[in-house]
N, C-alpha and C positions, 0 to 999 in steps of 0.2 A: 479278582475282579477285572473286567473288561476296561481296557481305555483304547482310546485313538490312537492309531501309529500316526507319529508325526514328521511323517517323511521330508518338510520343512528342513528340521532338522539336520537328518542323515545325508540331503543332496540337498543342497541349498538352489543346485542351480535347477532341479528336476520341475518341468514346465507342464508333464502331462503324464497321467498312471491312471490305471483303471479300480477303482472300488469299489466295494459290497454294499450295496443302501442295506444297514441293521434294522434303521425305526425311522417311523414319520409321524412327525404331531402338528399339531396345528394349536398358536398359540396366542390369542390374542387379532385372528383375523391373518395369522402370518403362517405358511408351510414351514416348518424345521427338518432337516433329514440328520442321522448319523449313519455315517458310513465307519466301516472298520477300518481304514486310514484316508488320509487325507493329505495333499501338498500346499493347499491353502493355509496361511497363516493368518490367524485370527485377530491379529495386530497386539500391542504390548508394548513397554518401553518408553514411550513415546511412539514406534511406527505405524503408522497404518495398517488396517489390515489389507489384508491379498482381496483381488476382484478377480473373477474370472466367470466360468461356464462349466457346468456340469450336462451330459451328453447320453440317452441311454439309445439303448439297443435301434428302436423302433423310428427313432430320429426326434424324440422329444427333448428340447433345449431349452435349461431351464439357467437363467442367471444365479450368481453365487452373491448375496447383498448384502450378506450380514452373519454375524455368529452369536453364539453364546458357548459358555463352558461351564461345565457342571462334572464334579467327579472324573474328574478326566478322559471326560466324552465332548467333543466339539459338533457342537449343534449346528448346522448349514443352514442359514436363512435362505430361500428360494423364491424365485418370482417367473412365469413365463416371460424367457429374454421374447424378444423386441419381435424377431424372426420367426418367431412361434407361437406368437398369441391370435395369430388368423386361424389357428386348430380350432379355438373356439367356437368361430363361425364359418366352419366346413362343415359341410354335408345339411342334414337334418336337425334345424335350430331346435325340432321339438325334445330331437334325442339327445342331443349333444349341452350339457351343460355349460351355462354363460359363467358359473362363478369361478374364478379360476383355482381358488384352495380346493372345491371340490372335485374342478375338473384334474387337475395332477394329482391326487388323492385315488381317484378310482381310474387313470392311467398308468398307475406306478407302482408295481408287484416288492415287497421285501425279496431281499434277496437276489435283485437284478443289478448287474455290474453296469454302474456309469464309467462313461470318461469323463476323466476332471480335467479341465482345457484353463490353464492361468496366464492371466494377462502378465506376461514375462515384462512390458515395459514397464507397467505400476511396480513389478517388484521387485526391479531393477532399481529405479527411480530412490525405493523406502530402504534397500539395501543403501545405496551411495551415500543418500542422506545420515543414516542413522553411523555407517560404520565413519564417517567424515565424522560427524558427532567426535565418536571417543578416536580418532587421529586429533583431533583440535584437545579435544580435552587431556588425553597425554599429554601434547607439547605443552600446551600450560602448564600443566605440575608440574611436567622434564624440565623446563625454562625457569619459572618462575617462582614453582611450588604454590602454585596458586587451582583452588579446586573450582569441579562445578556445581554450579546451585541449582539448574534447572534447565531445561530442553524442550521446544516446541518446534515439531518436524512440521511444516505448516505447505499449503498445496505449490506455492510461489517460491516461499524462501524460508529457513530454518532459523532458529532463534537461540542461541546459547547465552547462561550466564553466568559469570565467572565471577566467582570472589575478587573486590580489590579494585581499582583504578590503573586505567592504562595508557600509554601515550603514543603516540604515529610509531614511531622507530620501534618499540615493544610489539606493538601489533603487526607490522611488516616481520621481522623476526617471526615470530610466531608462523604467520602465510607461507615463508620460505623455510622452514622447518618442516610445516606440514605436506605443503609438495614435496624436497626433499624425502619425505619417510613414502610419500607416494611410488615416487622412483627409485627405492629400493625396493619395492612389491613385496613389503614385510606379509608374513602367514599371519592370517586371521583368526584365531581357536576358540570356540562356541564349545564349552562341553560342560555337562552335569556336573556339579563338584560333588568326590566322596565324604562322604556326613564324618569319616574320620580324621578328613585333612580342612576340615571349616578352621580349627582352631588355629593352626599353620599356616595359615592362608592370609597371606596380607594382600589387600588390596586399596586403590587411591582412593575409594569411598568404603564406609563400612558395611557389613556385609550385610541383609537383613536378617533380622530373628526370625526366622519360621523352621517350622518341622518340617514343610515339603522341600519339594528340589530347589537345587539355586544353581542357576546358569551361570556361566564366566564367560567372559568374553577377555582374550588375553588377544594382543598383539604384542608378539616378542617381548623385548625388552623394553617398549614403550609403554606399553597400558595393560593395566587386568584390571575388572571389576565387574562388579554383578552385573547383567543384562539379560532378558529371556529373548531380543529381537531376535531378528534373522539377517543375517551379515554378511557382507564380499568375503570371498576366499582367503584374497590379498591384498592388500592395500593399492597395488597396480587396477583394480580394476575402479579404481576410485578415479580416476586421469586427473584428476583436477579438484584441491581445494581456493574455491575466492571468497576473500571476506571481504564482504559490500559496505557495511558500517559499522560503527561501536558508538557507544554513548554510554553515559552514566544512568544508572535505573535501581534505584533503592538501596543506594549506597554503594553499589558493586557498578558490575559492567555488562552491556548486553550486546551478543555481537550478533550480525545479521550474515551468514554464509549460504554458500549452493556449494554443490556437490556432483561431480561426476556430469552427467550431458549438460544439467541446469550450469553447472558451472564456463564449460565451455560454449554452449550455445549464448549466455550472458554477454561473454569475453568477445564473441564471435559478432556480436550485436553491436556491442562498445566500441570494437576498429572498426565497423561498417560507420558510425556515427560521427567516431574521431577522424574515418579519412576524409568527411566531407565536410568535415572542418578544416585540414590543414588544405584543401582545393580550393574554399570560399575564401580562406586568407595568404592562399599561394605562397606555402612554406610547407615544414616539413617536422618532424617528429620534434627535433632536435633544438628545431628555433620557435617553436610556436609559442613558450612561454615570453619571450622575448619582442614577438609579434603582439601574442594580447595585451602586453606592455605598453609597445610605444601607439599601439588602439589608443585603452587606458589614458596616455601621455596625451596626445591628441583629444579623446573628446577633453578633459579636465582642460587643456588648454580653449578648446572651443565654448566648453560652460563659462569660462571666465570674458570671454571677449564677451561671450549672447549678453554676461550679467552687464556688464560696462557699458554696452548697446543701449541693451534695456532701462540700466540707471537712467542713462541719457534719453531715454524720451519719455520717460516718466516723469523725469525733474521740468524738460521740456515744456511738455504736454499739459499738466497739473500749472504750471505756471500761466500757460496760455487760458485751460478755463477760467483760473482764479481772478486771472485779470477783468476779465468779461464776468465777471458774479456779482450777483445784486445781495446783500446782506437785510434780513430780515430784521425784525423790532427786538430780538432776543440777542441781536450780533452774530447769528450763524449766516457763511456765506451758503445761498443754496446753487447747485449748478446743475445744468441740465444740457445735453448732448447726445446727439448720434452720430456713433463713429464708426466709421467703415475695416476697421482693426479687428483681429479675430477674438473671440469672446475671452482668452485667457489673459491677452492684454489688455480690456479693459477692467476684468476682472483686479487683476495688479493695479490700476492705475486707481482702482476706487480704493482699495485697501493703500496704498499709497498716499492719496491726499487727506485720508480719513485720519492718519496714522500721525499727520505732520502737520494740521488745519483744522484749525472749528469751523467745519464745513458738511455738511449734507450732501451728497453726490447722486445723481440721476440719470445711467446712464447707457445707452444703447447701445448694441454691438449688430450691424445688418453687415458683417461680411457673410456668411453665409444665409442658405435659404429661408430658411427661421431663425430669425434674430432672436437676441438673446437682452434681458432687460437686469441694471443693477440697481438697486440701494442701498446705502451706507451712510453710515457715521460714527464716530468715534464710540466707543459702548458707555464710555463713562458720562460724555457729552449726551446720549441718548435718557439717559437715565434721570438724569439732573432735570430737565427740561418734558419731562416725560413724554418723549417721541416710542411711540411703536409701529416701527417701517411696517413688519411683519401683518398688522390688522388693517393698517392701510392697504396696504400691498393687496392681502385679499379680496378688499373691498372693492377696488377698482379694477383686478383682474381681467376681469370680462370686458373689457372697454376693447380690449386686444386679444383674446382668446388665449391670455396668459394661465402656463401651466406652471407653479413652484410656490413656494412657502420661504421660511425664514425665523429669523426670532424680532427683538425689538431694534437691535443695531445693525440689521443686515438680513436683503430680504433680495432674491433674484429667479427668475424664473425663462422658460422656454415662452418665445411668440409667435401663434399659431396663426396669428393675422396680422401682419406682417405691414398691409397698407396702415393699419391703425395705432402702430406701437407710438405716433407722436400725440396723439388724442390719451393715450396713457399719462405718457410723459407728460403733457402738460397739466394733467389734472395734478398728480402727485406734485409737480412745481408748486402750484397754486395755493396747493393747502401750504404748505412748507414756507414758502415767501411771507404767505401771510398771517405767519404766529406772530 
């Protein structure tokens, strides 16, 4: 029975080979071709599959988008690439067919040798990734004895997850383990295992049950276990594993890595960001923890004075309205006030005397352009007395072109007319005074 050569395989690094188109179908609205071998890998394992271009004689370029397998034939999904779909509207629209399944359909003889042209960086990229995979996953068992549970090679950054809970100093170990087996450029071995040595065959995961083939992927003395991807040579052409985070996820651990250019171009991004950190706090690798310290030191010191500041004219301030407040029939004092202080101060200052006074507060903030308007009272004191700021609030709104809501203890809003926020102000007095 006929199958695909899967030259993948035999030259892992082989970027470009000529093939026989066998059969063309069309399936669903989609061209399919099989050729009698192929360098595109159809993806598997966790990796992605291969992208590339297939090429024939005449110059028609058709993209490689998709696969299927069936009996061990690899079905090419096809599309006209990007650079060739103006074929369609050359020459004579009457002759020349617009649909394009039909039109590569009666372009495209059985039996004519394409070039297959593969985006060498995507499968460069699903090589690093996937062989970093099982580099990472040896060291865990070597270290720890701790297996994997699951792998998502993702377009950004890769996802492993490992049996067990782990801690900083574990996980460093681990990083410099696995660079380590980097810089020995251990051999990579990808090969069919013989149906007479399955039994013999001890690997860190169990093998699967099936009758067909089962791929090994063995690095030396570090790692064997099943895999069908398609893998570095050597562990040197990995340059680089970084693990970015770990967390806890379903009772195990999930760790976040790149691999190979992802991983250095990451690192290469990270010192460009860290140097213009240690420029903006004019220091150096060495002392910077020590810098964002005595920062640290410094604001904690400066919060504490702003707080002591701000006690102090809050206790001030609240004292000076309360003196100046008229007390209504209920014995709540009401106050009312426009203060030229920015809106977060007076903000405090109403939460403040509300906190500390049976008192109703009314109070303006015009430091900036649109002033800002508050009301308050104690919530419990609201309650008792059945004050609701909030439907007040709404109600006279419009007196100043107030924008904002509230509940029944506390109600403040933006003032879009700005001449008029004391025509607010004193309505809401008014009611207030005169419960």
């Amino acid at each position: 029975m006929f199958e695909t050569e899967t030259l993948y395989y035999k030259d892992r690094h082989m970027s470009r080979c000529q093939a026989e188109l066998l059969s063309l179908d069309v399936d669903q609205g989609s061209i399919y071709m099989v050729f009698d071998k192929t360098i595109f890998f159809p993806g598997g394992g966790g990796q992605a599959q291969d992208r590339g271009y297939i090429l024939d004689p005449a110059g028609l370029k058709l993209e490689v988008c998709g696969f299927k397998e069936s009996d061990k034939l690899i079905y090419h999904k096809v599309r006209l690439a990007k650079d060739s779909s103006d074929l369609l509207f050359k020459g004579n629209k009457e002759t020349i067919m617009s649909d394009e399944c039909d039109y590569i359909r009666s372009n495209v003889s059985l039996g004519t040798k394409f070039d297959m042209v593969l985006d060498w960086d995507h499968r460069l990229d699903g090589m690093q990734q996937h062989t970093g995979q099982h580099v990472l996953s040896g060291v865990f068992y070597k270290l720890f004895s701790r297996n994997t549970l699951g792998l998502h090679i993702g377009k950004d950054v890769s996802q492993l997850d490992i049996v067990g809970e782990f801690d900083d100093e574990m996980v460093k170990r681990v990083e410099r383990y696995a660079n380590y087996v980097i810089s020995r450029d251990m051999l990579v071995d990808n090969y069919v295992l013989d149906k007479e040595q399955v039994a013999e065959t001890h690997t860190r995961r169990p093998l699967p049950n099936t009758s067909g083939d089962i791929r090994i992927l063995k690095i030396e003395d570090l790692d064997i276990n099943a895999c069908c991807g398609v893998h570095c040579n050597t562990t040197g052409m990995l340059r680089l594993i970084k693990i970015k985070k770990y967390y806890r996820h379903k009772g195990n651990t999930r760790f976040e890595y790149l691999s190979g250019a992802r991983a250095i171009s990451y690192l290469l991004d990270r010192d460009d960001y860290f140097s213009q950190i240690l420029l903006k706090y004019d220091t150096n690798e060495v002392n910077i923890l020590k810098a964002l310290g005595n920062l640290e030191s410094k604001k904690d010191d400066f919060a504490e004075r702003n707080k002591i500041l701000l006690d102090y004219y809050l206790e001030t301030k609240s004292k000076k309205l309360l003196d100046g407040a008229v007390e209504n029939s209920k014995g709540i004092l009401v106050v009312k006030e426009q203060l030229e202080e920015e809106d977060w101060m007076v903000e405090a200052l109403a939460k403040y005397m509300t906190n500390r006074h049976k008192v109703i507060v009314i109070l303006a903030s015009l430091s900036q352009s649109s002033a800002r308007v508050f009301l308050q009272i104690d919530k419990k004191l609201a309650k008792e007395n059945s004050i609701k700021l909030a439907s007040v609030f709404k109600e006279y709104a419009s007196l100043a072109g107030i924008k904002g809501g509230g509940s029944d203890f506390m109600a403040q809003g933006q003032v879009l007319d700005k001449k008029n926020v004391d025509k607010f102000i004193d309505k809401i007095y008014s009611i207030y005074i005169g419960l």
